[in-house]
C-alpha positions in Angstrom: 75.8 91.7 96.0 72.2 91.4 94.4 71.9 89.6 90.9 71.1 92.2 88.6 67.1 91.1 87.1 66.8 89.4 83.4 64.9 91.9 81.7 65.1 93.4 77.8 65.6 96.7 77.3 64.8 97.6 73.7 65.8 100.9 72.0 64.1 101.8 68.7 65.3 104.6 66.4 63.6 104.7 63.1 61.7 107.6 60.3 64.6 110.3 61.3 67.4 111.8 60.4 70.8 109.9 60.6 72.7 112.5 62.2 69.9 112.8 65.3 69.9 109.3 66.3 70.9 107.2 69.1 73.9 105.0 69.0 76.0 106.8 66.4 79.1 109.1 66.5 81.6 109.8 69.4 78.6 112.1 71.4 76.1 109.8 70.9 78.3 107.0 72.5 78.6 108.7 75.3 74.9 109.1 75.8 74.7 105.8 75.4 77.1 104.6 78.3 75.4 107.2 80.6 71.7 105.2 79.8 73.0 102.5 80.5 74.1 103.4 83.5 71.3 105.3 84.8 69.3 101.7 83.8 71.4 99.8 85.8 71.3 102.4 88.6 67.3 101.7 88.4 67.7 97.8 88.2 70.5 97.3 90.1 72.5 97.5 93.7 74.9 100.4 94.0 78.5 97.6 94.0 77.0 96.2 90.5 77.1 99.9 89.2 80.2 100.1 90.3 81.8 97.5 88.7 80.1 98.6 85.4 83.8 100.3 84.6 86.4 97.8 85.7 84.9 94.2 83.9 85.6 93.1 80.7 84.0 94.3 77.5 84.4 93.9 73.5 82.7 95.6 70.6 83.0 94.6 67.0 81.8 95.9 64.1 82.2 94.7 60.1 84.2 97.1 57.3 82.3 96.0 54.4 78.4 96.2 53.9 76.3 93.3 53.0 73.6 92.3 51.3 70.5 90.6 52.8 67.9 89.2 50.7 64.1 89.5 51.2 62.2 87.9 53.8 65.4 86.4 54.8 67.0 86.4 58.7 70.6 86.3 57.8 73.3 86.4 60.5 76.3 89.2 60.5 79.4 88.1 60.4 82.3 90.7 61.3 85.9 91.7 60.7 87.0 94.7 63.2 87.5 94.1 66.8 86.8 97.9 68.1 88.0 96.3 71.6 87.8 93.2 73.5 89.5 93.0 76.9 87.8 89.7 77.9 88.4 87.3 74.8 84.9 87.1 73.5 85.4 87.4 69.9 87.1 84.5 68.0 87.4 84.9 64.3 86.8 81.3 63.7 83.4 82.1 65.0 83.2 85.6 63.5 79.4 86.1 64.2 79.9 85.6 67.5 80.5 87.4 71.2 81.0 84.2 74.0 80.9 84.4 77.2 84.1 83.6 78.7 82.6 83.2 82.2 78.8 82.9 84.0 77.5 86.6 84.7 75.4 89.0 84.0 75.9 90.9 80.5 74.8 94.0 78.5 74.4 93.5 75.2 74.0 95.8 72.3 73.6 95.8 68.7 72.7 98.2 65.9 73.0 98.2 62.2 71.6 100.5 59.4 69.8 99.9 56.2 70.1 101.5 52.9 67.6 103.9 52.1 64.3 102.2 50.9 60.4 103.0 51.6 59.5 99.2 51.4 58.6 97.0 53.8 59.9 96.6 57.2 63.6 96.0 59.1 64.4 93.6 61.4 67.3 93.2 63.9 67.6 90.0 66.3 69.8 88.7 68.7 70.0 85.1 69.6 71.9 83.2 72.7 73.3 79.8 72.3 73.4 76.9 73.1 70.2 77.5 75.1 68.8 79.2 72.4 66.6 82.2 72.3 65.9 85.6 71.3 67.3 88.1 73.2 66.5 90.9 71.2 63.8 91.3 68.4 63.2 94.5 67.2 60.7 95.2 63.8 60.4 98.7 62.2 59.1 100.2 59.2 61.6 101.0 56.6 62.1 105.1 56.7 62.8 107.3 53.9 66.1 107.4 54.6 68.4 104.8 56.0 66.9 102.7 58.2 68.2 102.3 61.3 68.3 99.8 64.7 69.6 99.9 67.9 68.6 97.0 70.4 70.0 96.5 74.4 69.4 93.5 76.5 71.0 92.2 80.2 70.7 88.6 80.0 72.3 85.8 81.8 74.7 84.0 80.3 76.8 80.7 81.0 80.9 80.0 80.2 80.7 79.3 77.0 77.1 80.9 75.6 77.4 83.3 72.7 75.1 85.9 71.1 74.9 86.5 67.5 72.9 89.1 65.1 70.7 88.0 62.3 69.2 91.5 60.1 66.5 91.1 58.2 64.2 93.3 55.3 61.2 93.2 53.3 61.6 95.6 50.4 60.9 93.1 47.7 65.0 92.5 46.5 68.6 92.6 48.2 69.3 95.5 50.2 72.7 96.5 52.2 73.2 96.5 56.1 75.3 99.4 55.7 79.0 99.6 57.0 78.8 103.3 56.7 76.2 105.7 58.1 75.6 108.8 54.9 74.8 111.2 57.4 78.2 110.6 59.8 81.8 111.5 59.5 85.1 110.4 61.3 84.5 107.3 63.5 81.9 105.1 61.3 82.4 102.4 63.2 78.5 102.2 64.7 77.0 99.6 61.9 77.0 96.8 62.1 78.4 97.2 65.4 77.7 94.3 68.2 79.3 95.0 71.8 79.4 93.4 75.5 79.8 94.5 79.0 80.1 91.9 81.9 78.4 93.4 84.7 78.9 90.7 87.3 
């Protein structure tokens, strides 16, 4: 099998309505899984496409917004495991997805700002112990919520983990939402963090 290459796949969705965007709702989810898979069907060896569907995976998400001050990078923790068949998330740790074995993951994040004209939003994703960003993605705020929605395949040992830090420059506190206005049913899209093994 061919290693799958280290590259950053970024995903920006900002200045739009809620309901139109990538990454949210039952539909949209969908969409998502089938980028991602046509990405890896670009970057990637027929087997590891394959095996997309069978290896372990979690996603997580949080059931309460939070505040994040100005100009500050502050990291999410979370509270609702969505799924996890692999024993990534720990909620001793609960800002955290780790590895439980070397391979080759997809990551994703998103979360969503209250509304606010000011300034700019940030989303980040770091892996440690090696440390690094794995994701860094900057927007101006919109007229609505603001919202962000990052990917990344990285490399990652037994025992690395990835964590989310938000961060916002309207001039006071403002909420990573833990409810998106625009969406009904499932709201479970933000602050969501997930992981796929892919070999």
């Amino acid at each position: 099998m061919k290693s799958a290459p280290l590259i950053i796949i970024v995903i920006l969705v900002s200045n739009c309505a809620l309901g139109s965007m990538l990454g949210f709702g039952d539909a949209t989810d969908k969409a998502n899984e089938a980028f991602s898979l046509a990405t890896l069907a670009l970057l990637t060896d027929k087997d590891t496409v394959n095996t997309y569907a069978i290896n372990t995976s979690a996603a997580i998400t949080r059931s309460t917004h939070l505040s994040i001050p100005h100009d500050t990078f502050t990291s999410i923790a979370f509270d609702t495991v969505i799924t996890d068949t692999g024993g990534y998330f720990n909620t001793d740790y609960p800002g955290r997805l780790t590895a439980p074995v070397t391979g080759v993951y997809l990551v994703n994040s998103s979360v969503a700002f209250d509304a606010n004209t000011t300034g700019d939003r940030s989303l980040l994703v770091y892996q440690d112990p090696i440390g690094g960003q794995r994701i860094h993605v900057r927007i101006p705020a919109a007229s609505s919520q603001t919202a962000i929605n990052g990917t990344a395949i990285v490399k990652m040992n037994a025992g690395d983990y990835v964590y989310i830090q938000a961060a916002q420059s309207s001039g006071g506190n403002l909420n990573v939402r833990s409810t998106i206005a625009s969406v009904t049913g499932d709201n479970n899209h933000s602050p969501r963090f997930s992981i796929v093994r892919l070999e």
